[in-house]
C-alpha atoms as a printed R data frame, in Angstrom:
    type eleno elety resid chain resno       x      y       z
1   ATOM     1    CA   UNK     A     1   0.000  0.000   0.000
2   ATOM     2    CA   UNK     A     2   1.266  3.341  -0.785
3   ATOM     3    CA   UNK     A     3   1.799  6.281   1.774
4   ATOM     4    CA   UNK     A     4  -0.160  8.591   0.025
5   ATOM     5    CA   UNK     A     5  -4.416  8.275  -0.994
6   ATOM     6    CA   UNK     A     6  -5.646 10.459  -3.693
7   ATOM     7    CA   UNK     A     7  -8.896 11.940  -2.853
8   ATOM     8    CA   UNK     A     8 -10.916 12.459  -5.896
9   ATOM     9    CA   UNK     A     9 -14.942 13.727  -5.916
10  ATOM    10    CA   UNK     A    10 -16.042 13.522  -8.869
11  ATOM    11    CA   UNK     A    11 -19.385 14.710 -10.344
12  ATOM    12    CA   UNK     A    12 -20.212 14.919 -14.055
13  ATOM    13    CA   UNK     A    13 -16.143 14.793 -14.766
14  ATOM    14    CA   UNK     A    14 -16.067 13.459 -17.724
15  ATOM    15    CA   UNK     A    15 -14.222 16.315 -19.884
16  ATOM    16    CA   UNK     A    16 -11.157 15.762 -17.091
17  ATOM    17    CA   UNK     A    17 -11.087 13.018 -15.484
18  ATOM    18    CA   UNK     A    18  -9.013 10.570 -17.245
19  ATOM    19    CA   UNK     A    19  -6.458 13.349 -17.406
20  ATOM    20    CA   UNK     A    20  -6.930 13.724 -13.795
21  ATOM    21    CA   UNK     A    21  -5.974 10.110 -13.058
22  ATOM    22    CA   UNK     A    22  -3.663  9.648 -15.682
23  ATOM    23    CA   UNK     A    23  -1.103 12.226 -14.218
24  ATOM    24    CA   UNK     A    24  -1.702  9.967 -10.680
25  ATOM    25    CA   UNK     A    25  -0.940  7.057 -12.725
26  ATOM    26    CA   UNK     A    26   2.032  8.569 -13.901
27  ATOM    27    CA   UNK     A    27   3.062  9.860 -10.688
28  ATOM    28    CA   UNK     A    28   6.920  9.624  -9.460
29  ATOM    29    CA   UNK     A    29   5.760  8.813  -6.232
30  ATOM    30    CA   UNK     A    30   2.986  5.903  -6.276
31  ATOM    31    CA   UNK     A    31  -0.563  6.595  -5.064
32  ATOM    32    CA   UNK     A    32  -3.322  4.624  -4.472
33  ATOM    33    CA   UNK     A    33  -6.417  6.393  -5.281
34  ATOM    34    CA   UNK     A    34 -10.190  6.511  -4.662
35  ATOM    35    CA   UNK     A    35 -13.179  8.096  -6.220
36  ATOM    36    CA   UNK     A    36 -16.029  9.452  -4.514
37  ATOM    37    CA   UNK     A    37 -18.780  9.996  -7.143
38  ATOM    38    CA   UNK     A    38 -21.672 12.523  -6.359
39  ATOM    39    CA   UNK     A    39 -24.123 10.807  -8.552
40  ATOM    40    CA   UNK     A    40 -22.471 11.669 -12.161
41  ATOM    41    CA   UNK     A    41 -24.684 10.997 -15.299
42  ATOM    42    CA   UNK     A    42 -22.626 11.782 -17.880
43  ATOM    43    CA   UNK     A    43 -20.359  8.558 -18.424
44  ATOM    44    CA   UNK     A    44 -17.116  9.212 -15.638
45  ATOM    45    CA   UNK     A    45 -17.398  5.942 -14.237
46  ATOM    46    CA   UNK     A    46 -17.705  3.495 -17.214
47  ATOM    47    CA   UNK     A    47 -14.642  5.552 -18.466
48  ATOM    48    CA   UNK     A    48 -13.047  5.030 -14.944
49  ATOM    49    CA   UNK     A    49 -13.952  1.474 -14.882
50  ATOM    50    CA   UNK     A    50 -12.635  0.916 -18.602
51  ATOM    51    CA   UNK     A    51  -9.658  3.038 -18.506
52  ATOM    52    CA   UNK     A    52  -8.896  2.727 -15.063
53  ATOM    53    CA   UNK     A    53  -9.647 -0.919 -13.877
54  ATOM    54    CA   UNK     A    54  -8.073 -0.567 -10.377
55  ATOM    55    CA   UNK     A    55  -9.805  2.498  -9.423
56  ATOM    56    CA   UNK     A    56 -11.323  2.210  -6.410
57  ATOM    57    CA   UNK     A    57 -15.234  4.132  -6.608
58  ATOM    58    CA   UNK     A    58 -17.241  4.958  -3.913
59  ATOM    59    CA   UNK     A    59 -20.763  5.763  -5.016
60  ATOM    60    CA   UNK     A    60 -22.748  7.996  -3.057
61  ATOM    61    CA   UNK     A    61 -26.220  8.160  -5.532
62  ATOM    62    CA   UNK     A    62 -26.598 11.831  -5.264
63  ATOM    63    CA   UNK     A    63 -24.956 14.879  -4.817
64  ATOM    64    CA   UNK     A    64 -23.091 15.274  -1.452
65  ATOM    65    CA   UNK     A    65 -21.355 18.328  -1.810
66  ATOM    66    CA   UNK     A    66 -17.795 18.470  -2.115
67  ATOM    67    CA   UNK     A    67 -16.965 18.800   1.760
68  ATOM    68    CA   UNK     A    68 -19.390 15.709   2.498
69  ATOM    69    CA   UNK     A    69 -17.808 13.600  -0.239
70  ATOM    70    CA   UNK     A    70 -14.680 14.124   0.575
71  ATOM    71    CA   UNK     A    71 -14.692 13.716   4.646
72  ATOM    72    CA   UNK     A    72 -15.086  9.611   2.988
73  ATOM    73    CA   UNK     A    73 -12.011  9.641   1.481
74  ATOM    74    CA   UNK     A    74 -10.039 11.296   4.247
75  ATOM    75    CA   UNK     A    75 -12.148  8.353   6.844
76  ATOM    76    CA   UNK     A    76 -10.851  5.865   4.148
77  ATOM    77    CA   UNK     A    77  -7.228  7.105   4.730
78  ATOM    78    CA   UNK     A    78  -7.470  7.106   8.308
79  ATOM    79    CA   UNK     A    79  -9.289  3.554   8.923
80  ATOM    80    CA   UNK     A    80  -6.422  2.524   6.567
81  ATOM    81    CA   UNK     A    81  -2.982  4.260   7.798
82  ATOM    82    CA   UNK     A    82  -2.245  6.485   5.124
83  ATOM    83    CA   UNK     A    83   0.286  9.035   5.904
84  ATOM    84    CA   UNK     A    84  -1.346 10.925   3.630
85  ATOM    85    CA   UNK     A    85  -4.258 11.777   1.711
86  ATOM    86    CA   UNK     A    86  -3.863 13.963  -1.354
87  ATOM    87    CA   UNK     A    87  -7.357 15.788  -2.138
88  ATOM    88    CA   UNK     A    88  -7.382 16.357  -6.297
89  ATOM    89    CA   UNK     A    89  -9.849 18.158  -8.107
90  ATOM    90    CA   UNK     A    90 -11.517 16.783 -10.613
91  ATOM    91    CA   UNK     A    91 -10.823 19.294 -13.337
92  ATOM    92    CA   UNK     A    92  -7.199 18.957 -11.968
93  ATOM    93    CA   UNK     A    93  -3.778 17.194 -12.630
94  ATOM    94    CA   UNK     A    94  -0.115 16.046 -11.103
95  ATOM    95    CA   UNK     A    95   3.018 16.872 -13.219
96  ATOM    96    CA   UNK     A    96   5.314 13.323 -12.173
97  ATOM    97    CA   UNK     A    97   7.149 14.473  -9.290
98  ATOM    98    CA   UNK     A    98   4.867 16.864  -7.910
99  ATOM    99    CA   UNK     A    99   3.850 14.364  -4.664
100 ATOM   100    CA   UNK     A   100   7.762 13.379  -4.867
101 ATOM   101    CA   UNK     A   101   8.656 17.811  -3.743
102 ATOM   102    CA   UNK     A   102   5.992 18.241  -1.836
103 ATOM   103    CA   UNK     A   103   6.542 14.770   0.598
104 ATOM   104    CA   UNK     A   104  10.558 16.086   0.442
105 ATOM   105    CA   UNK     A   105   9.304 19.366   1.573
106 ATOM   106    CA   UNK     A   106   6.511 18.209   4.456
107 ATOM   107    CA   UNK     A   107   7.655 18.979   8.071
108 ATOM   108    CA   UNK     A   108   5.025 18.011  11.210
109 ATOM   109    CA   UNK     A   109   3.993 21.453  11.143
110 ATOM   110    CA   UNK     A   110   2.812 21.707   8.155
111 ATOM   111    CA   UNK     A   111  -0.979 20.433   8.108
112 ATOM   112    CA   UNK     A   112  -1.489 21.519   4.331
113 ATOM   113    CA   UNK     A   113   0.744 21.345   1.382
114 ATOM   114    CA   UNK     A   114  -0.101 23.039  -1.669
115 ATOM   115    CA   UNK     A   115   1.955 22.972  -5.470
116 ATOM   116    CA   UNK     A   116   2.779 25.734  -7.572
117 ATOM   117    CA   UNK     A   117  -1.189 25.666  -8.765
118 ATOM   118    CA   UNK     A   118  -1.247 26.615 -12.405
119 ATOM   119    CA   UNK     A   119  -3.795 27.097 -15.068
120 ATOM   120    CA   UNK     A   120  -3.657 24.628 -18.679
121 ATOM   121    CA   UNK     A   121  -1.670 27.407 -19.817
122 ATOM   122    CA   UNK     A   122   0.862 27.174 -17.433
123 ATOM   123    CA   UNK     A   123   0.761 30.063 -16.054
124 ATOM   124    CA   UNK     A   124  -0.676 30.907 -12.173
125 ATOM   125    CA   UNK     A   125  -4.297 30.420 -11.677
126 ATOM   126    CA   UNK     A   126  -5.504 33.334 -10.939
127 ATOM   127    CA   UNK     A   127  -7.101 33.192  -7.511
128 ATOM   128    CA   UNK     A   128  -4.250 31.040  -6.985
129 ATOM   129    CA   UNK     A   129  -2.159 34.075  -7.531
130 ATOM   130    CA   UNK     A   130  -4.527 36.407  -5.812
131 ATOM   131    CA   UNK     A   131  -4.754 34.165  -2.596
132 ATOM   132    CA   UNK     A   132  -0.959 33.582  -2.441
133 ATOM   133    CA   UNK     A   133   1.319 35.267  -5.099
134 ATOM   134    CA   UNK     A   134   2.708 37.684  -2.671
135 ATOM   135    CA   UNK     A   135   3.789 35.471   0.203
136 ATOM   136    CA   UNK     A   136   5.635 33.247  -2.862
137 ATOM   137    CA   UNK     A   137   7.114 36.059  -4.223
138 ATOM   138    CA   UNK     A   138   8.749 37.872  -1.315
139 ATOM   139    CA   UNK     A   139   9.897 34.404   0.102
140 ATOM   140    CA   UNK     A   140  11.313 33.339  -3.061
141 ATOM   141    CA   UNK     A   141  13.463 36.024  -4.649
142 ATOM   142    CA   UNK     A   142  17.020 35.138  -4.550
143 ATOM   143    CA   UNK     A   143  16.228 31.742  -2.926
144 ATOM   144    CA   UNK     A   144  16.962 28.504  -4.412
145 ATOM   145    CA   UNK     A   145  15.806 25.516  -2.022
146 ATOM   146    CA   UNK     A   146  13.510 22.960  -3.846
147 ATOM   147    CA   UNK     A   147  12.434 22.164   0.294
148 ATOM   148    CA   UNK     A   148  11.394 25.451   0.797
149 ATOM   149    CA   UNK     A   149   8.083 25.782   2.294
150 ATOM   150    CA   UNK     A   150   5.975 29.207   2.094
151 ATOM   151    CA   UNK     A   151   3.530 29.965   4.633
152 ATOM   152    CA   UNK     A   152   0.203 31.145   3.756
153 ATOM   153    CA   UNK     A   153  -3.067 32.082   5.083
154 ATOM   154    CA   UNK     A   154  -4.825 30.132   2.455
155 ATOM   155    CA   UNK     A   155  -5.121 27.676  -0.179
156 ATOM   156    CA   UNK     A   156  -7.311 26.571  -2.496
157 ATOM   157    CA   UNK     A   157  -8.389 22.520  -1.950
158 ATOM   158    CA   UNK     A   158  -7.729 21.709  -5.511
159 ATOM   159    CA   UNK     A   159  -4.415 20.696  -3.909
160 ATOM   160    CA   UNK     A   160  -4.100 19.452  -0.892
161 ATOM   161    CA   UNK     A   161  -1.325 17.334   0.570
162 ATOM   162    CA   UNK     A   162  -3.203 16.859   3.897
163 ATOM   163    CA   UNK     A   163  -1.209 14.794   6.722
164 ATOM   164    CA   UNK     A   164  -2.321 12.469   8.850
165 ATOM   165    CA   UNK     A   165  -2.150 14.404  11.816
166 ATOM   166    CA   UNK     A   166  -3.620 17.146  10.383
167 ATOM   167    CA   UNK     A   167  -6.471 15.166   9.583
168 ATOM   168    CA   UNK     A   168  -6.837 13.193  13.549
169 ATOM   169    CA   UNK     A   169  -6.642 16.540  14.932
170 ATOM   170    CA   UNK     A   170  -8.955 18.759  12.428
171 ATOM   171    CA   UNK     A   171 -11.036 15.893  11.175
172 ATOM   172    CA   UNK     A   172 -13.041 16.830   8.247
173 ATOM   173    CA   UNK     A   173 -15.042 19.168   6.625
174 ATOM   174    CA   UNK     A   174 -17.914 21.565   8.439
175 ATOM   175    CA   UNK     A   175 -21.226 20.470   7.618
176 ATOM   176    CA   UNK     A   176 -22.178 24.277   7.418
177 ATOM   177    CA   UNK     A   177 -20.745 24.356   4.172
178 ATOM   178    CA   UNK     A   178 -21.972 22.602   0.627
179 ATOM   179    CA   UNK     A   179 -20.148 24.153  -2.039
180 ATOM   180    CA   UNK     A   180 -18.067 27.288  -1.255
181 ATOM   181    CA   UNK     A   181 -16.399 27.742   2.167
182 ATOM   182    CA   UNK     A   182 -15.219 24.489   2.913
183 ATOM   183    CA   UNK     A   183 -11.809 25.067   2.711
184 ATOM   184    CA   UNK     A   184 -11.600 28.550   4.205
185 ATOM   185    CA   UNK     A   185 -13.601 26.783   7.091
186 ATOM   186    CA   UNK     A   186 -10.815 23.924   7.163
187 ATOM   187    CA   UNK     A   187  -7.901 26.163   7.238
188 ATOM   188    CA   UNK     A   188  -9.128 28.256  10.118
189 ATOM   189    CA   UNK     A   189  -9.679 25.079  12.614
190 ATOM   190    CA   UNK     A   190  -6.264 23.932  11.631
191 ATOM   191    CA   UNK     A   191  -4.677 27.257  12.346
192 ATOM   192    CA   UNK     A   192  -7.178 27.125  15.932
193 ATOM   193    CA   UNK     A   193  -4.880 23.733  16.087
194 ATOM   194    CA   UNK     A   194  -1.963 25.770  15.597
195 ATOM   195    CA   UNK     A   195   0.079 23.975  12.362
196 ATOM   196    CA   UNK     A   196   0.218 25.822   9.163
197 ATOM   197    CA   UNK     A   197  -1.137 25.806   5.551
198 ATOM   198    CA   UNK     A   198   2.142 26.341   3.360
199 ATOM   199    CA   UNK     A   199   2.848 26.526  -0.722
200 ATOM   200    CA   UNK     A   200   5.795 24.270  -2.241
201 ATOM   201    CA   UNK     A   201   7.126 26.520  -5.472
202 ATOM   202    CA   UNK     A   202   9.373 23.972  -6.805
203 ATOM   203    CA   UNK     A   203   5.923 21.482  -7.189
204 ATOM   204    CA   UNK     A   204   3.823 22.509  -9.787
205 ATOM   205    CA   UNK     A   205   0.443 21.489 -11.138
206 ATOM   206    CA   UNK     A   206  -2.669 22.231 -12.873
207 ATOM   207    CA   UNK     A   207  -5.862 23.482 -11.594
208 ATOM   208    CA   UNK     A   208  -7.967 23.695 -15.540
209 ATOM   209    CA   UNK     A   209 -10.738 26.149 -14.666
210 ATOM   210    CA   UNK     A   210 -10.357 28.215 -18.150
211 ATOM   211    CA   UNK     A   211 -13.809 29.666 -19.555
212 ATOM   212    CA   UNK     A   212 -15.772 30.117 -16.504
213 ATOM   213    CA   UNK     A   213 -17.184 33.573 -15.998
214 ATOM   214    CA   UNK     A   214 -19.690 34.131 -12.908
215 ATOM   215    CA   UNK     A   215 -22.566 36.804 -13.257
216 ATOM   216    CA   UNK     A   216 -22.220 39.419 -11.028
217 ATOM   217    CA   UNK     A   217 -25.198 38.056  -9.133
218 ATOM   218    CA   UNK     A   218 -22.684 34.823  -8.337
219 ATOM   219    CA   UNK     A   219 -20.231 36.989  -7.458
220 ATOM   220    CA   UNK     A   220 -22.230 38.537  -4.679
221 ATOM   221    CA   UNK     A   221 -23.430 35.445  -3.589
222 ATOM   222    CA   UNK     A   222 -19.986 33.809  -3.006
223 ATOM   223    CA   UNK     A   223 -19.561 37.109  -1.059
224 ATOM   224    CA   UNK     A   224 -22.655 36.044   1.347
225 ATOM   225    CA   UNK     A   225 -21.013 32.612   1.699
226 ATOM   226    CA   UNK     A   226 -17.959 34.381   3.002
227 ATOM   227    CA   UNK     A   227 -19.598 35.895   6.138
228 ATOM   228    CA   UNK     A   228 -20.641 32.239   7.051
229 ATOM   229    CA   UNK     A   229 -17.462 31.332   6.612
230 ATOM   230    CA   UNK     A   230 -16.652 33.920   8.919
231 ATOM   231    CA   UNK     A   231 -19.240 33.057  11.468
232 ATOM   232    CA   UNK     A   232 -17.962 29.758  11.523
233 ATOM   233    CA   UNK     A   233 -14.305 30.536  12.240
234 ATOM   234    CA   UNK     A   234 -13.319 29.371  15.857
235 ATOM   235    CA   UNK     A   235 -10.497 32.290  15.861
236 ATOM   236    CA   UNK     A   236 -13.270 35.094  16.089
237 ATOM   237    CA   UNK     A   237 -15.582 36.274  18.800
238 ATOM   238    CA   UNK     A   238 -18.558 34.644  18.377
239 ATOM   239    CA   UNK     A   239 -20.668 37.860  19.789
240 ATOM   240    CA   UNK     A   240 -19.042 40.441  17.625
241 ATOM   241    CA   UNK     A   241 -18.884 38.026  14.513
242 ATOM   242    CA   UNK     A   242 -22.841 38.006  14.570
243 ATOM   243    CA   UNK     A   243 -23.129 41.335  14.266
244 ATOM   244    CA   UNK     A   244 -20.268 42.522  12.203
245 ATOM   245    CA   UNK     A   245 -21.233 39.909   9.408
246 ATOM   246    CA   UNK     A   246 -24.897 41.098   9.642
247 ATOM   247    CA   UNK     A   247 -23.911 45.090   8.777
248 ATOM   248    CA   UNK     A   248 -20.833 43.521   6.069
249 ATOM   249    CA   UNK     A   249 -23.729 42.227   4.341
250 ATOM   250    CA   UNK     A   250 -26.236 45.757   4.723
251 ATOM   251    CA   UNK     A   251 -22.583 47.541   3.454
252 ATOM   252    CA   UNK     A   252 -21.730 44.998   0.716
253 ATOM   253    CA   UNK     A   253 -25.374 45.716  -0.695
254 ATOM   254    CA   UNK     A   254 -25.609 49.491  -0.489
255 ATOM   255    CA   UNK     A   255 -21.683 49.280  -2.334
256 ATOM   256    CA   UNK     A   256 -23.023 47.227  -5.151
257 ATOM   257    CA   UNK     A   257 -26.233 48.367  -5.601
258 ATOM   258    CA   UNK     A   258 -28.171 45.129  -5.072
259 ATOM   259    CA   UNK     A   259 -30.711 43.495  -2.751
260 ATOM   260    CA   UNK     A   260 -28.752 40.436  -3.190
261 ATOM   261    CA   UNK     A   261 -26.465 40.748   0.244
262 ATOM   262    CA   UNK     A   262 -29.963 42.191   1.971
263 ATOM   263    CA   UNK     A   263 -32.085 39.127   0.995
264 ATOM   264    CA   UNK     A   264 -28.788 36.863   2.515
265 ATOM   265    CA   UNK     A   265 -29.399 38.402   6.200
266 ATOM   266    CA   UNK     A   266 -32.600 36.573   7.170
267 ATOM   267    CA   UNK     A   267 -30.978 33.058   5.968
268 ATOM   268    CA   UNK     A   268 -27.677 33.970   8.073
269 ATOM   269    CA   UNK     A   269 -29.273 35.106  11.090
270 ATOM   270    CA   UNK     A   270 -31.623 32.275  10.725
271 ATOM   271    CA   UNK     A   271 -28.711 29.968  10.755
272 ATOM   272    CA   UNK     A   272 -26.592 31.352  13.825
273 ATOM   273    CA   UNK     A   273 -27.757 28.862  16.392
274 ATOM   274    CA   UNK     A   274 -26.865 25.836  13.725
275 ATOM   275    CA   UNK     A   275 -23.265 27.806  13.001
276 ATOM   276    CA   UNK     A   276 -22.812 28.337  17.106
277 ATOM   277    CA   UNK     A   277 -23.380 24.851  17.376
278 ATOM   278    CA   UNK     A   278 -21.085 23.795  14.480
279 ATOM   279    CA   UNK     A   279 -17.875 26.196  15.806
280 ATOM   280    CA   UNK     A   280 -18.359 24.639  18.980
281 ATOM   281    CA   UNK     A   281 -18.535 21.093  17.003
282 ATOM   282    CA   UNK     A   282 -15.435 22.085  14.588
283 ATOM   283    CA   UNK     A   283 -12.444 22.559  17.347
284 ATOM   284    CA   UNK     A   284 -13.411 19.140  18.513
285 ATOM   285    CA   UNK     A   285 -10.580 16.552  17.456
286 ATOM   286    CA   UNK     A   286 -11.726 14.774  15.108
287 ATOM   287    CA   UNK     A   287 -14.481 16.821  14.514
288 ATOM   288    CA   UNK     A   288 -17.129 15.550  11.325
289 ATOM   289    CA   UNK     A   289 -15.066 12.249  11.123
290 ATOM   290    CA   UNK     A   290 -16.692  9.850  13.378
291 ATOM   291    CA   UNK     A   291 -17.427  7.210  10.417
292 ATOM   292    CA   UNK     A   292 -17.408  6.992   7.049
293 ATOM   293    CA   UNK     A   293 -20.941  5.711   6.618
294 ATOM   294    CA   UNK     A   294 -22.115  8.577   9.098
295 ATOM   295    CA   UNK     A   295 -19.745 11.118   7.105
296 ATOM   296    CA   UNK     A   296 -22.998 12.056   5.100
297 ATOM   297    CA   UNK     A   297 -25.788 11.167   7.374
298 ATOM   298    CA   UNK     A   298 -23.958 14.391   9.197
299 ATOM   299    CA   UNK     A   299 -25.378 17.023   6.507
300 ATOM   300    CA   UNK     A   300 -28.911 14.938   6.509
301 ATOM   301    CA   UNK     A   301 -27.882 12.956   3.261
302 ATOM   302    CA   UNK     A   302 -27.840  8.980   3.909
303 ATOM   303    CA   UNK     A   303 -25.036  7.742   1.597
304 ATOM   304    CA   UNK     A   304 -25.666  4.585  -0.286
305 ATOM   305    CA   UNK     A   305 -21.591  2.992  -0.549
306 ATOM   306    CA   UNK     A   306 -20.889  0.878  -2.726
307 ATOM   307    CA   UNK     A   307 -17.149  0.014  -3.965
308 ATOM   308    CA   UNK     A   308 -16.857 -1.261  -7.613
């Protein structure tokens, strides 16, 4: 058995997907892997299962959300003494020896390693860049170490070299959160656990988002997810975040000019006694982990596994 489990969640992946595996396939440093499908209808698994025979899948039968699928995997690689687990985006890929830099690099403080995370081009993604550019680039100029190790406050999950004590003493990912969040959420219990999120820049690999444009109305509504996120992070007071998030959302509307952030405030005030009850729940050890057949039973979703 390898070190290291690949984490993939997969939902209507066809147009990447054998990519995605292919560069674990290909991998300097072996991998096993395992799927977690959210109910895909578009042909990714009879590709897996032709093209990838040794694939281990994990069928949910509907859409779990991409915390929710995931927190599987990452019981998986606990219940079996991984190391490791690697989470991959679908729409993502490995270059050969990115696992190989980043296990080189990995230190016990380090919860989180992140790659170089590039788009098809080859160039930084752009929130990538946004999220972490400047910590890379004042840490790397005139330094040549292919260990070095860059702190930063965040990362996205399309790359996540996630250790195994990171995930014992985190545990998974916050029920609060569907689509959006998650990993902000993640990050902010494992800094509450004090070890670190950090960036490798001698790994590289691909995060293939190209052609995706949000309206403005997504825009705003990502913004709304953000003061949940917020209200869910352990590391703020709970009795000023309830009220600063409320007014961030009456100022985010009256800067944009919509009713978008305005209609938001009844759901997230609505939701502060589940979110108290969830930051409470988060700093737990452990916390959202206690099975993997009750890993989506958490969010009210009854998982149907099956491994093919």
């Amino acid at each position: 058995m390898a070190n290291v489990l690949v984490i993939i969640v997969t939902y209507n992946a066809l147009k990447w997907i054998q990519r995605c595996l292919r560069s674990v396939e290909k991998s300097t440093f072996p991998a096993d892997v395992v799927v977690i499908d959210n109910g895909s209808t578009d042909g990714t698994l009879p590709l897996i299962r032709t093209d990838f025979p040794g694939t281990r899948i994990i069928e949910t039968g509907e859409n779990l959300g991409f915390g929710a699928a995931n927190n599987l995997g990452l019981r998986i690689a606990l219940d079996e003494g991984y190391g490791f687990a690697y989470l991959l985006n679908q729409d993502a890929w490995l270059e050969k020896d990115t696992l190989e830099k980043l296990l080189a690099a990995h230190k016990p403080e380090w919860g989180i390693l992140s790659p170089m995370q590039l788009n098809a081009g080859g160039r930084r993604d752009k929130r990538f860049d946004k999220k972490c550019g400047k910590y890379i680039d004042a840490a790397i100029r005139g330094y040549h170490n292919d260990q070095l190790v860059v702190e930063v406050p965040f990362v996205m999950a399309a790359h996540w070299l996630v250790s195994r004590k990171a995930i014992e003493t985190v545990g998974g990912f916050s029920p609060a959160f569907k689509q959006y969040g998650e990993d902000d959420n993640w990050i902010h219990r494992l800094h509450w656990h004090k070890l670190y999120c950090g960036v490798v820049p001698a790994a590289r690999a691909v995060h293939d988002r190209g052609g995706r444009r949000l309206s403005r109305d997504k825009k705003l509504q990502l913004k709304c997810i953000a003061t949940v996120v917020k209200a869910c992070d352990p590391n703020r007071s709970w009795r000023r975040v309830r009220i600063r998030e409320v007014l961030e959302l009456v100022g985010m509307g009256l800067k944009n000019f919509s009713a978008v952030p305005w209609r938001f405030i009844p759901e997230l005030i609505s939701r502060f006694p589940e979110i108290e009850a969830l930051r409470e729940a988060s700093i737990q050890t452990g916390a959202f982990l206690s099975s993997a057949a009750d890993s989506g039973a958490e969010i009210g979703f009854s998982a149907n596994l099956s491994e093919k």
